[in-house]
N, C-alpha and C positions, 0 to 999 in steps of 0.2 A: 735821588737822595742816597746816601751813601754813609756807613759809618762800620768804624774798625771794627774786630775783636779784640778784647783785652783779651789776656791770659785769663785763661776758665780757670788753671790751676786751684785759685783761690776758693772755689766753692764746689765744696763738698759735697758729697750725694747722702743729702741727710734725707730724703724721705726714701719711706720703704719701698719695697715693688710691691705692685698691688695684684690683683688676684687674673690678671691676664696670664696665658699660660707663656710660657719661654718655648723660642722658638729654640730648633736643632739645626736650623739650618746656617749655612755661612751667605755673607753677602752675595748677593743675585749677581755679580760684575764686580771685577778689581777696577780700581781706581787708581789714578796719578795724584802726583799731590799739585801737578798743576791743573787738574780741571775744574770742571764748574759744573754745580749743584743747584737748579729752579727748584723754590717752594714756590707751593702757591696755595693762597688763601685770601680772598679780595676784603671780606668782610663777615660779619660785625667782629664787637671790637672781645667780647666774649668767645665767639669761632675762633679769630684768631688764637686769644691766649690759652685754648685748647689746643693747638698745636703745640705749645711750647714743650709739651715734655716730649715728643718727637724730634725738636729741633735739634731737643739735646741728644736723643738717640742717633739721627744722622750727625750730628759731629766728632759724637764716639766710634761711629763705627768707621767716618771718613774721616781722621783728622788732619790729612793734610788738604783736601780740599777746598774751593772757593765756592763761600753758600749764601746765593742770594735768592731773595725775598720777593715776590711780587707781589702787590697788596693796592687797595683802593689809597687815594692821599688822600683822605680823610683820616686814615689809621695809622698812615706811616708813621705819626711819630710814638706809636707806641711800642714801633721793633727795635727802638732806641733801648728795650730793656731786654733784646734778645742778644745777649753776648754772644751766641755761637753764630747769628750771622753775619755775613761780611760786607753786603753791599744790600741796597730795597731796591726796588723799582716803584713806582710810585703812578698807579695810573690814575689819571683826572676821568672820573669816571661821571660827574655832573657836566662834563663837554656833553656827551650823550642826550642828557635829559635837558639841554640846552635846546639838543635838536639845531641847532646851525649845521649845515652840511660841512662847510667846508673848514670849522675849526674839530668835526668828528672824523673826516676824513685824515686830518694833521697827526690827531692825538692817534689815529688806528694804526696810521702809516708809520709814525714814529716809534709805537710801541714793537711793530712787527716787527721792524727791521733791529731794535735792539734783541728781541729774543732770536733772533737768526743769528745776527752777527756773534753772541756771546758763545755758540757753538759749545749748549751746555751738552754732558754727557748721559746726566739723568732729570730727567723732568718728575714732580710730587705732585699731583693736584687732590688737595687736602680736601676741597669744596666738592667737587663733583657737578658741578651745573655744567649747564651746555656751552656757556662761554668757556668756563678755565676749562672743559674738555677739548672746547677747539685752541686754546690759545695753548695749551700742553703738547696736544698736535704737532703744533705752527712753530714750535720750538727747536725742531728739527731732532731733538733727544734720540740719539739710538736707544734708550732706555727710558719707558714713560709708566708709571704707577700713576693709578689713579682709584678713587672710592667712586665704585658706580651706584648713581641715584637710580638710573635708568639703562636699562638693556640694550638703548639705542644709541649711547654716549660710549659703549664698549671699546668700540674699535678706535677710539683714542687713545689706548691705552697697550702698550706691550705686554701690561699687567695691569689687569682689574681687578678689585676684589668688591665683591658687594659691601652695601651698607650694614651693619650688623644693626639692626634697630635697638635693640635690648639693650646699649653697650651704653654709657656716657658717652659723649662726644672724645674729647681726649681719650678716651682706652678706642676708642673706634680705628682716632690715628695712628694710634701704634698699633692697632692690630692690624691695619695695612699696609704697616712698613712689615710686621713680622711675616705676614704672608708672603710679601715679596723679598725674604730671605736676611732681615735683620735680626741681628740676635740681639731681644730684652736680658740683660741682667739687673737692671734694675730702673726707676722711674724717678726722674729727676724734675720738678717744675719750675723752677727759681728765675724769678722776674728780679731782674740787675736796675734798681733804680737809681738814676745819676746824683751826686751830689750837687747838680745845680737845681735839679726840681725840688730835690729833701729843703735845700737853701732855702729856695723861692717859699715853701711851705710852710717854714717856719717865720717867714717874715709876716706873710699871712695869720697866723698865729697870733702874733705878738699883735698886728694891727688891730685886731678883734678883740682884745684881751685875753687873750688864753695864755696857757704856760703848758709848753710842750712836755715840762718834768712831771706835772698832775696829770692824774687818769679822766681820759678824755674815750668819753664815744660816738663814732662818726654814725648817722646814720643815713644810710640812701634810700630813699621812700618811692621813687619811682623807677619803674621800669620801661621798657620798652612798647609795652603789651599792657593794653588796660586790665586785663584776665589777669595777671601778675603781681599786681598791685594792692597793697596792703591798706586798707581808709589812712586816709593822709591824718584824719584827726588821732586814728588810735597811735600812731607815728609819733605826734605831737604830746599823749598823755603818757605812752612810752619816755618821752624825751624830759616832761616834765616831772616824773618821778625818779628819774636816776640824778635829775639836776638835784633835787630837792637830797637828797642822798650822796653829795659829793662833789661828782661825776661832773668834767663838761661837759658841753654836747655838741657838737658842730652836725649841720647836715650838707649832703654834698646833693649833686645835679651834673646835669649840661647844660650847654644853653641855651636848649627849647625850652628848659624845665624853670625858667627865671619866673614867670608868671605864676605856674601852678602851685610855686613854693611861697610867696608871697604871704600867705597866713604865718609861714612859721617865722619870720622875717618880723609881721606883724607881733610876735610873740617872744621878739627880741632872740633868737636863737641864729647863729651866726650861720649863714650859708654862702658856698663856694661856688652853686649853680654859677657859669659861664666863666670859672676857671681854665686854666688848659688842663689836660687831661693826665696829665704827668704831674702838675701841683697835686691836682685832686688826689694824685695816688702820694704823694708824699705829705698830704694830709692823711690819710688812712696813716699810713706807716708810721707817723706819729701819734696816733690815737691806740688808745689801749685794745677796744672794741669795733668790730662793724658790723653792724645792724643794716639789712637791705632783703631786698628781693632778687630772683633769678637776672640777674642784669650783667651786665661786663665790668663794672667798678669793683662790683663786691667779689668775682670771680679773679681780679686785678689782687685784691687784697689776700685771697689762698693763695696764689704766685708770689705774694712777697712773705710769706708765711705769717701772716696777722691771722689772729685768731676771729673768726663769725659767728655770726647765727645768723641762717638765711633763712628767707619765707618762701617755700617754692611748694608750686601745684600741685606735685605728688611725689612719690619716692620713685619713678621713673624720669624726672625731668634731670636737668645738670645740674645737680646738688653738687657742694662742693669738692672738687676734686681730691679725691682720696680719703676725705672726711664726711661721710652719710650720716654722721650721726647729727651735725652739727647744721641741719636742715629742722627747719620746723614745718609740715605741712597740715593742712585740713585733713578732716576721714575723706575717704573715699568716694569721688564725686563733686565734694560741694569744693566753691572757691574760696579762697585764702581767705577771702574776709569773712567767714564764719570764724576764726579764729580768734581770741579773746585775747586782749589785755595780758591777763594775766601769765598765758603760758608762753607770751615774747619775752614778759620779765621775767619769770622764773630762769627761762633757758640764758638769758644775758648774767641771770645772776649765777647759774651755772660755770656760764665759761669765765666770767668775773672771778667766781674763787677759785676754778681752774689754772688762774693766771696769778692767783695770790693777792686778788686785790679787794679790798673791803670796801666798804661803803657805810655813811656816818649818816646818821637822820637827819634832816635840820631841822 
């Protein structure tokens, strides 16, 4: 899979730099502007868009370079919103769990020999597991950075740096490009969503009755992790008080999540559950609001700069990047669902009038 860069020109570096420190140092290695640049980051879909404001920092610092992508194809099409790279790779990573020998022997053989053949110059393994350590290796990279999970995955790396625990995931990856000699001036996250998904979303919209010009709030109620998960009913009384006050409501999904959403479905509340995942974000970016948990959609929606309120397990988890305030979590210890009604709506009605938008009783 494969897909251009438009001209970055267009987007400006509107978010601040955040509280990571600026390196001194200059790039670890000069560059051509003909070589080639391996990221790597297989999965989820949250990980990933935690690399993105690194992406943008290797394409600031190399701009003439060719930056591509390796990732799970399950994800791939979500780097359709990473403008600074140039080409994905796209590995079939359920060959594997298929367990047939001779179609994992295909997919191993044919990935190897791409990462040889592309004779990159710097290998990034954003993940740190023991596969993208060995497949950073295998790359043949005279220059290999890598986030070490483990002590024993080191020597894949010309340049390791530990795991920073403490750090949000995205300030993690740039703290691993800064160690290895890029210099932060500032933090840029901006997820590039196409005008055929916004299209697609809006037709979406209209089929459901909605009006993409009315303030509308998306809300994503499930997450990955049942421990993250906010009572799908208080979701729903959430959902039915801001309707009752305005507000539309759409709720989104994947499409494991068809089933579990079913009550709100029953409740007449329009859901996108088994969307592709690029409508699903041109849903958000049409809605005023998103409401969700620690998940990758709602992390999708800080990258296109939509305003949240996320519900997450503590104030060390990956609240939203760059924005801590606009996490809702439990005290200390208990899970989200001690949380009440009342303080999801309060915080929505927060960022509601943060955004200028009122709300009518009915």
């Amino acid at each position: 899979m494969n897909t251009s860069r438009p001209d970055s020109a267009a987007f400006a570096d509107r978010s601040p730099a955040n509280s990571l420190p600026r390196s001194t140092g200059q790039a670890a290695f000069s560059m051509n502007a003909n070589e080639n640049i391996l990221l790597i980051r297989l999965k989820s879909i949250g990980d990933i868009l935690f690399t993105l404001p690194s992406v943008h920092l290797v394409r600031q610092s190399f701009p003439g370079a060719r930056i591509t992508f390796l990732v799970s194809r399950e994800y791939a099409p979500l780097l359709e919103g990473f403008r600074d790279v140039d080409a994905v790779i796209a590995l079939d990573r359920a060959v594997f769990r298929r367990r047939h020998p001779a179609a994992i022997v295909k997919e191993t053989v044919s990935l190897l020999r791409r990462l040889r053949r592309a004779k990159f110059s710097l290998a990034i393994d954003f993940q740190g597991y023991g596969e993208t350590a060995l497949l950073t290796w295998w790359s043949g990279a005279p220059q290999r950075w890598g986030s070490v999970y483990a002590p024993g995955r080191k020597w894949a790396y010309t340049q390791g740096v530990e795991r920073a625990r403490n750090l949000h995931p995205a300030e993690r990856s740039l703290r691993l490009l800064q160690q290895c000699g890029l210099r932060l001036t500032g933090v840029r996250n901006q997820f590039a969503l196409s005008d055929g998904a916004l299209d697609e979303a809006r037709r979406f919209f209209l089929a459901q009755g909605l009006d993409p010009a009315r303030p509308t709030l998306f809300i994503q109620p499930l997450t990955s992790t049942s421990s993250k998960n906010w009572p799908l009913d208080r979701s729903l009384a959430a959902a039915r008080f801001w309707q009752r006050r305005g507000l539309q409501v759409i709720f989104g999904g994947g499409p494991a999540e068809q089933a579990a959403l079913e009550p709100v479905r029953r409740e007449g509340f329009p859901v996108s559950a088994g969307a592709p995942l690029l409508v699903n974000a041109g849903l958000m970016k049409l809605s005023t609001l998103v409401l969700g948990g620690d998940t990758g959609l709602v992390h999708l929606a800080v990258a296109m700069d939509k305003r949240v309120v996320m519900i997450n397990r503590s104030v060390g988890s990956s609240f939203p990047f760059q924005h801590q305030d606009w996490a809702v979590t439990p005290p200390p210890g208990k899970p989200v669902s001690v949380i009440p009604e009342d303080r999801i709506i309060g915080a929505c009605a927060r960022a509601l009038a943060e955004l200028g938008v009122g709300s009518q009783s009915a």
